[in-house]
C-alpha positions, 0 to 999 in steps of 0.5 A, a space after each residue: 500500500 503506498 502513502 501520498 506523495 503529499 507529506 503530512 506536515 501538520 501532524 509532524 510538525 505538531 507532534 515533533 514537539 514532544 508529550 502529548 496529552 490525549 483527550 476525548 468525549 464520550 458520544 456512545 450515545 449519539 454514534 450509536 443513533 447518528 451513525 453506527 460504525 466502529 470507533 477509532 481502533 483501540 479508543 475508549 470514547 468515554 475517555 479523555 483518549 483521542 480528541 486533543 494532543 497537547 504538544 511540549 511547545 504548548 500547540 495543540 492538535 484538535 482530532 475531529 470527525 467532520 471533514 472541512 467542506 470549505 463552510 469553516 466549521 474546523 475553524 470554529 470548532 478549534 475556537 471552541 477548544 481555543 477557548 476552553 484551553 484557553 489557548 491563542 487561534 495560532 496554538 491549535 490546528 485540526 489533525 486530518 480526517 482519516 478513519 484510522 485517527 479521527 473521532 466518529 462524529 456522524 456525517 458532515 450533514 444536516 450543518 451538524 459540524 458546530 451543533 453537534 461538534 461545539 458540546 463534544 469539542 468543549 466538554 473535552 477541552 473542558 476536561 483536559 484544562 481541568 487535569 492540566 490546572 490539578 498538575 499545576 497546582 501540584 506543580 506550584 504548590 497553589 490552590 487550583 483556584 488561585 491560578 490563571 492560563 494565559 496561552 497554555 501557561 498557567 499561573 499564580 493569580 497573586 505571583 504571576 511570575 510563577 508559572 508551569 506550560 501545559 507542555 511542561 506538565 504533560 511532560 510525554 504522559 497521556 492523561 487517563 481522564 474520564 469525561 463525566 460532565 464534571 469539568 465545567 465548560 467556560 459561560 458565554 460572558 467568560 468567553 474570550 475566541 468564542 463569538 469572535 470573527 477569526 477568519 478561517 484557518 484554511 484561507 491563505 492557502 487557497 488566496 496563494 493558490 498553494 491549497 491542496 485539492 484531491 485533484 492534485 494529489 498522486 500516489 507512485 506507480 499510479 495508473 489514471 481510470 476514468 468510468 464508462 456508462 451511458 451519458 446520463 442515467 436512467 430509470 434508477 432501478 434499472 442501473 445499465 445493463 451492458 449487453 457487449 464491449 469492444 476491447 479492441 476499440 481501444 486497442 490503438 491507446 498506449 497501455 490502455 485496459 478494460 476493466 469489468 465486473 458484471 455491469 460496471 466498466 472502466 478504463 485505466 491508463 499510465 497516462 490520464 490523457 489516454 485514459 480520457 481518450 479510451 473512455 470516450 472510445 470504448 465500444 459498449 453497447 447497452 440494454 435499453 432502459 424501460 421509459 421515464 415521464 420526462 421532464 415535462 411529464 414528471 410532476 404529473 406522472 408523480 401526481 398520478 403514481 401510487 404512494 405511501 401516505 402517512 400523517 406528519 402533523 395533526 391537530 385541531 380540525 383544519 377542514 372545519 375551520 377553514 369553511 368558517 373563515 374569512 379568506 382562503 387560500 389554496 395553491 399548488 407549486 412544483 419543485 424539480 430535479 436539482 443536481 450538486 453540480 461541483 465545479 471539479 468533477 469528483 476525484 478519488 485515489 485508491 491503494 487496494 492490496 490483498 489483505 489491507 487498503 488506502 482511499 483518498 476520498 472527499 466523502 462527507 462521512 469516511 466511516 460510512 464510505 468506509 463501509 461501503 468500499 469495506 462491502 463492496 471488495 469484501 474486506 474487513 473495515 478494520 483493514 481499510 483506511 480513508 483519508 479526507 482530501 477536499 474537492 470542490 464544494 458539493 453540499 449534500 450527497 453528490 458522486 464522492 462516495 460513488 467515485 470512491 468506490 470506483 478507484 477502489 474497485 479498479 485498484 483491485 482489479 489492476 493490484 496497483 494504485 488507481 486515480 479516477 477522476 469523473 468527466 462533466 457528463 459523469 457527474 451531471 449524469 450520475 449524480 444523486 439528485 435532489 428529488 422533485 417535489 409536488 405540494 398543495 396547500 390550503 390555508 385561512 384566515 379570519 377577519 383579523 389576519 390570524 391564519 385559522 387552518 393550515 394543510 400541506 400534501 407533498 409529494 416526493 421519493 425517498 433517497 438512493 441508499 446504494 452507489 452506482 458503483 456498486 449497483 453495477 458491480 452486482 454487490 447491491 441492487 438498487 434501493 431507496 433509503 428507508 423512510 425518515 422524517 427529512 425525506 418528506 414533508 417538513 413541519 418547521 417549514 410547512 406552516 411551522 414558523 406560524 401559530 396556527 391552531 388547526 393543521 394537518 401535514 400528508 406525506 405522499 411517498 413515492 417508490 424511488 426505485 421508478 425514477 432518477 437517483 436521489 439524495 440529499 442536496 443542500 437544504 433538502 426539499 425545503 426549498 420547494 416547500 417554501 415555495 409552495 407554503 409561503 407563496 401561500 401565506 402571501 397571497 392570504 395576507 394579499 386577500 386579506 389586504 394587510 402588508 405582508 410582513 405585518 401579517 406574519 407579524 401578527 402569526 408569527 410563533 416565537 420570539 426568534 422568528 419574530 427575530 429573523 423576521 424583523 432583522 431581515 426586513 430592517 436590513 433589507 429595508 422593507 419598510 421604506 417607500 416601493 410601488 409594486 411592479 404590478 402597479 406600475 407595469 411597464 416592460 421592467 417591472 420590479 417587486 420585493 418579497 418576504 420568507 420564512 424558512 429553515 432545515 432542521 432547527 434554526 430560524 431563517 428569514 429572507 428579504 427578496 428584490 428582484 427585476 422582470 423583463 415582461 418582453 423577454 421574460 428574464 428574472 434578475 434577483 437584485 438584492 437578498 437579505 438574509 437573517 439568520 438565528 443559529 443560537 450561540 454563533 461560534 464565529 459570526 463571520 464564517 456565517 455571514 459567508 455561510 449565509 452568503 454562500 446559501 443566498 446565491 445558490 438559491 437565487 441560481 436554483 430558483 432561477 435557473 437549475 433543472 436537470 432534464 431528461 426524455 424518456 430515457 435518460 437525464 440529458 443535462 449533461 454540462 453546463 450548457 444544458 445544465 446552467 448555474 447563476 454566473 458572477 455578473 448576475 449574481 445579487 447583491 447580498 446582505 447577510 444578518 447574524 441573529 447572535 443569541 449568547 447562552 444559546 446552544 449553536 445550531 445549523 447555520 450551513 443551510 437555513 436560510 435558502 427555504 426562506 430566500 426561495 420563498 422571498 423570490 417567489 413572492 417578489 414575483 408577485 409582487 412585480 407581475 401580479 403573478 404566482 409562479 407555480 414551477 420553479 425555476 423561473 425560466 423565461 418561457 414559463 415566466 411569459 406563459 404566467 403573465 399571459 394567462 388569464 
């Protein structure tokens, strides 16, 4: 098995500087929920054991779970252990992820970095201070409570010139400390790192263009593979079933070979360009797939299909209420097929021997692929071992596991070392896509303006449990997830923001097996939900004739949604003088819109301005404001970016991304067929930090692109005095809507 030609300089250098204390949390009980898998080989995760190394020099290495996926949460997590140690940003770094060393911590999904990670890193920081302050006190000969750190050194609060190092006083002995909550974590009026706005660790690599992508990394004696399947996926269950391939039409490239288990074909090289080149000319031909409903018969077709139905919310009697009231509303809206769509293809790099593996993946849970890679040659897991290396950011569950699984797979069949990297049509072909979405709500209202009854009904599929790596090898067949609340219909953005006394929440599962590949995708579904829901709240507060932000107002269910709300329409500037589009026509006509929204747990506000070309029926998003409530925000500028990040992905999905597909196959196979929001069009962003000190620190990766999807529709209403019902806006559907009746 070879080791990267790239050095771990990190870890040497850190570990170079002599004794280190080892600590660490128990998380038993969340591994065992979030994600069950063994623990770093030999580690008692009750045990001050494997999350922090203190060096001699007073440095730290800080050991975590979740891979860096360019949203700064390692960054903020070595504030959070910063400052329990009371130590400077420049004393701690973060060790690689790599399974052979790192924590299970879960998947780096469903912004859980910080939420899940602030409490584990604190508490054993929290732990190691203590045993270091009981050493020093030894050491001293002083009373615990009499001394102070100061940058890894301790003193006599009274005799400051007395003072011991933590390196000192590890002295090469690792510490034998159970965590047991009795070590006391610092209160936020203490807090000295957390809550400041220290810029990410990882920033001055990528400025000087010195960052190390997994696209640069090569191992010895590597061959270069590249995979060969039919340009664009079909039918999920039907995977792609090879009926003959032509060795021979690549016999003319140089060391070029063909590769093949059952159904999965690939091509290796001594050099990538000559594995390009034979990927595109291999001969293969393929069974045809049985039919899908394209794209302009998908939501349809999804209407129509047999489904699994179960309630996910119930109380009072909506059906009821909604008869006695005021104002009703009832409105449909549809969601499409959305892809990941990096900007570098997914690379990986395997080493697979008889008896012991190496992967260099950029999963976003290396346990998990792991597993997958672990079932898929048939070797114990404890034999193989995945290292992280960061690609281009891809939030959600795009192609890094299945081009994981394919190195490994073509290392084993070659016995050397194999570097795959995916062209465009792989991943835009091949990806795990968002699952569309068809909603209908009703809602009312009474005299007064407070929403009386709410129902939702959405319609969705569940998510691809199985890659199609290994789908085509034959280790697996095709198959969905088993249920789980955030495949389908969520309350907090359903109507959850609100307090409605009669509601009712119908999920309509369908089988995922009948069409394209699913997964997870930035803020999954949620922003389809928004669009439904909140276009309908607008359009009540329309019918009702109060402003729409005061309508939320006066709906509004909590304090922190209050929060949001107000911050985004302050910042936003909602309040100051704007003559609707609608008003005033004219071919460019402009209108501004407000949402609520989130994922998981925080709370999410958005503020939209956008334009209409009536001729040409272009939308351009001007400006969004988005505000955000994650708690106790470790690091306020890593989410103002976050926030950022998450406005313009919405603004390009809303406007722009649909994967398409005929009766056969996904079509949008680059960028051409597969647009995204480019940098001249993209809107002016105003991003608000709800900080809530004391607070414990939820998701801020993904929470506010429901309510920015929802501020974009109902902008534009409000320059149109239209509903879109389908998203994303494109220009012929936008002309449709305008002339219909």
């Amino acid at each position: 098995m070879s080791t990267p030609d790239l050095p771990d300089p990190l870890r040497r250098r850190l570990l170079a500087g002599g004794g280190a204390l080892v600590a660490g949390l128990s998380l038993a009980p969340l591994l065992r929920a979030a994600q069950p898998g063994p623990q770093v080989p030999g580690a008692d995760a009750a045990e001050v054991d494997t999350w922090l190394a203190i060096h001699a020099d007073n440095t730290a290495t800080l050991y975590i779970g979740f891979a860096e996926l360019g949203q700064g949460a390692t960054t903020a997590l070595l504030q959070v252990a910063a400052e329990e140690l009371d130590l400077d940003m420049e004393q701690i770094r973060a060790a690689p992820l790599d399974t052979q060393r790192s924590p299970n911590q879960g998947g780096t999904y469903s912004s859980a970095s910080v939420q899940r990670g602030r409490p584990q890193v604190a508490q054993a920081a929290a732990h190691a201070r203590a045993k270091l302050l009981e050493l020093a006190a030894a050491r001293l000969g002083a009373p615990a409570g009499s001394l102070g750190v100061e940058r890894g050194e301790v003193f006599v609060t009274t005799a400051p010139s007395r003072r011991v190092g933590y390196g000192e006083l590890v002295g090469g002995r690792a510490l034998q400390v159970r965590i047991d909550g009795a070590a006391p974590v610092k209160p936020a009026s203490a807090y000295r790192v957390v809550g400041q706005r220290v810029p990410r660790t990882d920033l001055r690599s990528r400025v000087d263009g010195m960052h190390t992508y997994i696209q640069h990394i090569r191992l010895p004696g590597m061959l270069h593979g590249r995979v060969v399947r039919p340009r664009g996926q079909a039918r999920h269950d039907a995977g792609a079933r090879v009926l003959e391939v032509d060795a021979g039409s690549i016999a003319h490239i140089p060391g070029a070979r063909v590769l093949r288990r059952q159904d999965f074909i690939g091509v290796v090289a001594p050099r990538e360009w000559d594995a390009v080149r034979a990927a595109a000319a291999l001969r293969v031909t393929w069974e045809e797939p049985p039919p899908l409903p394209g794209t302009d018969g998908l939501h349809a077709a999804m209407r129509e299909a047999a489904t699994i139905d179960n309630v996910v919310a119930s109380r009072g009697d909506p059906a009821t209420a909604a008869e006695n009231a005021a104002k009703r509303v009832r409105f449909a809206g549809y969601g499409p097929y959305q892809a990941h769509a990096p900007f570098a293809p997914s690379c990986a790099l395997a080493d697979i021997r008889d008896d012991r593996g190496l992967v260099i993946a950029s999963s976003q849970d290396i346990f998990a692929c792991r597993r997958g890679i672990a079932t898929l040659l048939d070797m114990p897991e404890r034999n193989l071992t995945v290292q992280f290396a960061e690609s281009a950011g891809t939030y959600g569950h795009s192609c890094y596991d299945d081009v994981a699984q394919a190195a490994a797979l073509m290392s084993r069949l070659t016995g050397a070392p194999v570097r795959v990297q995916f062209m465009r049509h792989d991943e835009h072909g091949w990806d795990t896509y968002g699952p569309p979405h068809v909603g209908e709500v009703r809602i009312a209202a009474d005299a007064r303006g407070r929403i009386v009854a709410y129902e939702y009904e959405g319609w969705q599929h569940n998510w691809s449990q199985v890659e199609t790596t290994s789908q085509l090898a034959g280790v697996a067949p095709a198959a969905e997830w088993p249920p789980v609340p955030v495949q389908g219909v969520n309350p907090l953005v359903c109507g959850g923001m609100y307090d409605i006394p009669n509601v009712k929440l119908l999920n309509h599962r369908l089988p995922a097996l009948d069409w394209l590949r699913g997964a997870w995708l930035r803020s999954p579904l949620d922003l389809s939900f928004a669009f439904v829901s909140e276009q309908a709240v607008d359009a009540l507060a329309f019918e009702l004739g109060i402003d729409p932000l005061e309508f939320r107002r006066r709906n509004i269910k909590d304090e922190r949604w209050r929060g949001v709300l107000d911050a985004a329409a302050e910042a936003g500037g909602w309040q100051r003088p704007f003559t609707p589009g609608r008003i005033t026509g004219g071919r460019v006509r402009r209108g501004r819109g407000l949402g609520l929204g989130t994922h998981l747990i925080s709370h999410g506000a958005a503020m939209a301005e956008i334009e209409v070309d009536t001729q040409t029926g272009v939308v351009r998003v001007l400006r969004l404001t988005g505000a955000l409530d994650a708690g106790m925000v470790v690091n306020p500028l890593i989410v103002e970016r976050q926030i950022e990040g998450q406005l313009v992905q919405t603004a390009s999905r809303l406007l722009l991304e649909e994967v398409r597909f005929d009766a056969r196959r996904v079509t949008s196979l680059d960028w051409a067929s597969y647009p995204i929001l480019r940098m001249r069009v993209a809107p002016e962003i105003r991003a608000v930090v709800v900080q809530r000190p004391g607070e414990r620190s939820t998701g801020a990766g993904e929470e506010t692109m429901a309510a920015a999807a929802a501020a974009i529709a109902n902008a534009f209403f409000d320059a149109t005095g239209r509903r879109m019902q389908r998203y994303p806006l494109l220009p012929g559907r936008v002309l449709a809507a305008l002339s219909a009746a």
